[in-house]
C-alpha positions, -999 to 999 in steps of 0.1 A, spaced: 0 0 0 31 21 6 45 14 -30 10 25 -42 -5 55 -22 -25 71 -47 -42 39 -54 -82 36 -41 -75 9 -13 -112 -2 -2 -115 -1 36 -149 -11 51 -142 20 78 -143 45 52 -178 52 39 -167 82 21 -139 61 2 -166 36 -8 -188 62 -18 -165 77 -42 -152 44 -57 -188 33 -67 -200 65 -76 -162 65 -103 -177 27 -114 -211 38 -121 -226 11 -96 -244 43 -78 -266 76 -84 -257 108 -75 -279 110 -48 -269 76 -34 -241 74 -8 -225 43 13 -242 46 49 -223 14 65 -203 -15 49 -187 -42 64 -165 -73 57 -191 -100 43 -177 -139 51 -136 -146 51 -126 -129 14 -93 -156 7 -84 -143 -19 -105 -107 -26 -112 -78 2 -153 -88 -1 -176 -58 16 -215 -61 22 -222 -23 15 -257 -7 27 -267 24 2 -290 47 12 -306 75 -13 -341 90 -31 -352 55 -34 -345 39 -2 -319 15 4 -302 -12 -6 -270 -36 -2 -246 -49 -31 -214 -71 -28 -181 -47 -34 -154 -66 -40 -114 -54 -46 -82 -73 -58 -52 -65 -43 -16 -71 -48 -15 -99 -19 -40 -132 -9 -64 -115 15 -66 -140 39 -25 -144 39 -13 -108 36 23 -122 33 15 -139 2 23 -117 -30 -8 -123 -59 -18 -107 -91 -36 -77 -88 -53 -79 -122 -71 -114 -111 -106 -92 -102 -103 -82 -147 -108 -120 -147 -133 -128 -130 -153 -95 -144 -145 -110 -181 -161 -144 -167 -194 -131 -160 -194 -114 -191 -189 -146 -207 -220 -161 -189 -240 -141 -190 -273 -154 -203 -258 -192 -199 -292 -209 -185 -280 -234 -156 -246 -204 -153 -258 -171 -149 -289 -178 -132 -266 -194 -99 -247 -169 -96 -249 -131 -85 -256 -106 -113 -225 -85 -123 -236 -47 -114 -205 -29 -122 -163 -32 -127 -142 -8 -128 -106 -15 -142 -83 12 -128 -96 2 -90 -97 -35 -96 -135 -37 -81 -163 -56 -90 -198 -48 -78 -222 -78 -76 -259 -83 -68 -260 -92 -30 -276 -125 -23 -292 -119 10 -285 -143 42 -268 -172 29 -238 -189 39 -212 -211 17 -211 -253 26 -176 -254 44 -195 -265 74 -195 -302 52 -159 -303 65 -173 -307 101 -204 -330 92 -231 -310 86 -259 -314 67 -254 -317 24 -286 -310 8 -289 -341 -12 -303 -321 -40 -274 -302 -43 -253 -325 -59 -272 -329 -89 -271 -295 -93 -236 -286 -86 -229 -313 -114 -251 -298 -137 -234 -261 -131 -202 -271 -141 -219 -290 -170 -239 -259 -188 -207 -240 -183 -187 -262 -200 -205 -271 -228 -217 -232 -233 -182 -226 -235 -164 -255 -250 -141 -250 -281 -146 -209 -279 -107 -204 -258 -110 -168 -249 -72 -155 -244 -84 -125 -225 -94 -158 -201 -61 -176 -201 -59 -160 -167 -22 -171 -169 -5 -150 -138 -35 -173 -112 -25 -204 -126 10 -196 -122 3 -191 -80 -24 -218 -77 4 -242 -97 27 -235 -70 8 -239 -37 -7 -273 -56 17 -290 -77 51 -280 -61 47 -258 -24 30 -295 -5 59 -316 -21 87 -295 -9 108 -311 19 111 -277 37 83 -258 29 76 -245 63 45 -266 73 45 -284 103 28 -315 96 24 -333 128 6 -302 145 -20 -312 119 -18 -350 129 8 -366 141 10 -396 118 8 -367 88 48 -363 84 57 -403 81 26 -406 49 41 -373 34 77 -390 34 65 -421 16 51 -395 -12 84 -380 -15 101 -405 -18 78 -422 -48 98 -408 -78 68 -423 -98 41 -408 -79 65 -369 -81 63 -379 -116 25 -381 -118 21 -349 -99 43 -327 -125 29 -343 -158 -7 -331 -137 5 -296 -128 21 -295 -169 -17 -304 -180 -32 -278 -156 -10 -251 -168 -20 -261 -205 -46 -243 -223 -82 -264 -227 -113 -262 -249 -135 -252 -219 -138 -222 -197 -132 -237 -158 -146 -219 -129 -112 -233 -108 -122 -232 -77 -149 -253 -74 -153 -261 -37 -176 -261 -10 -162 -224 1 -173 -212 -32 -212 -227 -32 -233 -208 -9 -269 -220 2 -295 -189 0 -331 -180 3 -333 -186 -33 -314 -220 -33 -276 -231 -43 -254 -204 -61 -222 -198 -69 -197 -171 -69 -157 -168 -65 -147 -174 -107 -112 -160 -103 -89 -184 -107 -113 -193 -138 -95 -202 -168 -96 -221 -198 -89 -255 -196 -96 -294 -191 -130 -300 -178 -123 -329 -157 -99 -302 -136 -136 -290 -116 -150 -321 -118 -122 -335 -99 -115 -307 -77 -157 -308 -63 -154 -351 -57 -120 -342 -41 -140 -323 -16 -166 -343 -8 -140 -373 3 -118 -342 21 -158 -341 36 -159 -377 43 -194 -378 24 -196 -415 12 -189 -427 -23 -224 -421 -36 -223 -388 -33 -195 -385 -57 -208 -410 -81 -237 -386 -79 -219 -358 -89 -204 -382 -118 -234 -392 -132 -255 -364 -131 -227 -345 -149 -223 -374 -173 -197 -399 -170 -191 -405 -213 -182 -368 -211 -152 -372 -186 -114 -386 -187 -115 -404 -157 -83 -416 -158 -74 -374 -158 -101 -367 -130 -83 -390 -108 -53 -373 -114 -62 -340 -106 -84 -354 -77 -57 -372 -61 -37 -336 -61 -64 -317 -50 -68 -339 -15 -31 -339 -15 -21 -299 -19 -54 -295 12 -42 -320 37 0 -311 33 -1 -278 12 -9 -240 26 -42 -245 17 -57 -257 45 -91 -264 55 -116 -271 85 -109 -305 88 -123 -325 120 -94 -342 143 -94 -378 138 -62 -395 127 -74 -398 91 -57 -375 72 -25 -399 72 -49 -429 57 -66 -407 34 -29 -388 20 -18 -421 10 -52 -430 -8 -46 -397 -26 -14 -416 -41 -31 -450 -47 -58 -427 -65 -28 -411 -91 -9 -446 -93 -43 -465 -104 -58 -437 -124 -90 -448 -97 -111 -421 -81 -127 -445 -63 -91 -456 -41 -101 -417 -25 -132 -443 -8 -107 -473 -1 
């Protein structure tokens, strides 16, 4: 913030500030003006405000979001400051996709120079990391978190967009899930997570075939694909509202391999202990002739591997699993078998 002071840093305590930065975007009238706004859920990535506006016609809230030149939730971590241009280009792209656009919040304004994005705000709603800690999954939910990624895909497939290569994100996210976790001194203390964790990472690093897999999978997630990826398809980017499941968080979206989201959402519901159904569920409601399996697995396999030893941790119950489950993360790569995540 130093390097930059004449840049317009949101801050939730300035209502002025906000005021003028949506009023430069076009988001409000002239007679509007910001009467409170306040941080609204974590924001990993993003500063994320719930903003209340109050003018002629009464009042309302909107989402206000701003990318910075650091991972909001780890300040020491440097990211690309262009990553909000992203996700503004990806609801652009959506918009009027039926099954897409519908579960997500409408797009009310961007603005380039301040890196904000200005979304509809979805009311009292709350994203599904509480599956980490066993709470309820809407069984309807699956089918339709399968048939998301589907319209998007095949709305998008074969039309690579390069203004969507999102190249700079993939770089970072490459790192902290293909190289950071497999680092013998990356800084992670392992056996604070569990204590068996450090003796199932060890047999992973020392598997020169399994290192192997893991690169050649990182190599095909840094190539280009025929479909546009929302990639970050997790439980921390679904949120359960009055109006039913949507979606929001597209920026690390990019184009590329459709069995990367698939794989990344089953990863998640074995990272949620949810049974082996639930995953089939996912796979057969998004269609199983239109996936690679033997690809899903791979980047499946990663995913639970980068979230139980990478930097990207989540809010895993204790237990003394995560050892078991790491090493069926490497039988999963090694057999080209989703279904070793269950075994």
């Amino acid at each position: 913030m130093a390097e930059h002071p004449d840049f317009p840093w949101l801050s939730p305590e300035d209502n002025c500030g906000v005021t003028r930065l949506l009023r430069h975007a076009k988001a409000i009238s002239s007679d509007e003006r910001v009467i409170a706004s306040a941080k609204a859920g974590e924001g990993n990535m993003n500063l994320t405000l719930r903003v209340r506006i109050a003018g002629a016609g009464g009042a309302r809230c909107v989402i206000v979001k701003q990318s910075r030149p650091w991972v909001e939730k780890y300040d020491t971590i440097a990211a690309p400051w262009d990553r909000a241009l992203s996700e503004y280009r990806f609801y652009q792209r959506v918009a009027g996709i039926a099954g897409v656009a519908d579960r997500m919040p409408q797009l009310l304004a961007a603005d380039d120079t301040s890196r904000l994005l200005v979304l509809e705000d979805l009311g009292e709603s709350r994203d599904f990391t509480g599956v980490y800690r066993n709470k309820d999954f809407p069984p309807q939910a699956l089918a339709q978190l399968a048939q998301y990624l589907r319209a998007l895909h095949e709305a998008t497939r074969g039309g690579a967009d390069p203004l969507l290569a999102n190249r700079a994100m993939r770089e970072l996210n490459h790192q902290h899930m293909y190289v950071i976790p497999l680092q013998a001194n990356n800084g992670l203390v392992l056996k604070e997570f569990e204590p068996s964790l450090p003796g199932a990472a060890r047999e992973l690093l020392e598997d020169d075939s399994y290192l192997r897999l893991v690169a050649e999978t990182g190599e095909r997630y840094l190539s280009d694909g025929e479909c546009l990826l929302h990639g970050d398809y997790f439980p921390g980017s679904w949120l359960t509202t009055d109006d039913g499941l949507r979606i929001i968080d597209p920026e690390f979206c990019f184009f590329g391999d459709r069995e990367f989201d698939v794989g990344v959402c089953v990863a998640h519901l074995r990272l949620a202990q949810r049974p082996w159904s639930d995953a089939f569920a996912i796979l057969d409601s998004y269609g199983i002739p239109f996936i690679d399996l033997r690809l899903l697995s791979q980047f499946a396999g990663c995913e639970v591997m980068r979230r139980l030893i990478g930097y990207a941790q989540l809010p895993l119950p204790p237990g003394g699993w995560r050892a078991d489950l790491l090493r069926a993360s490497g039988r999963c790569m090694r057999t080209h078998n989703v279904e070793e995540l269950w075994t």
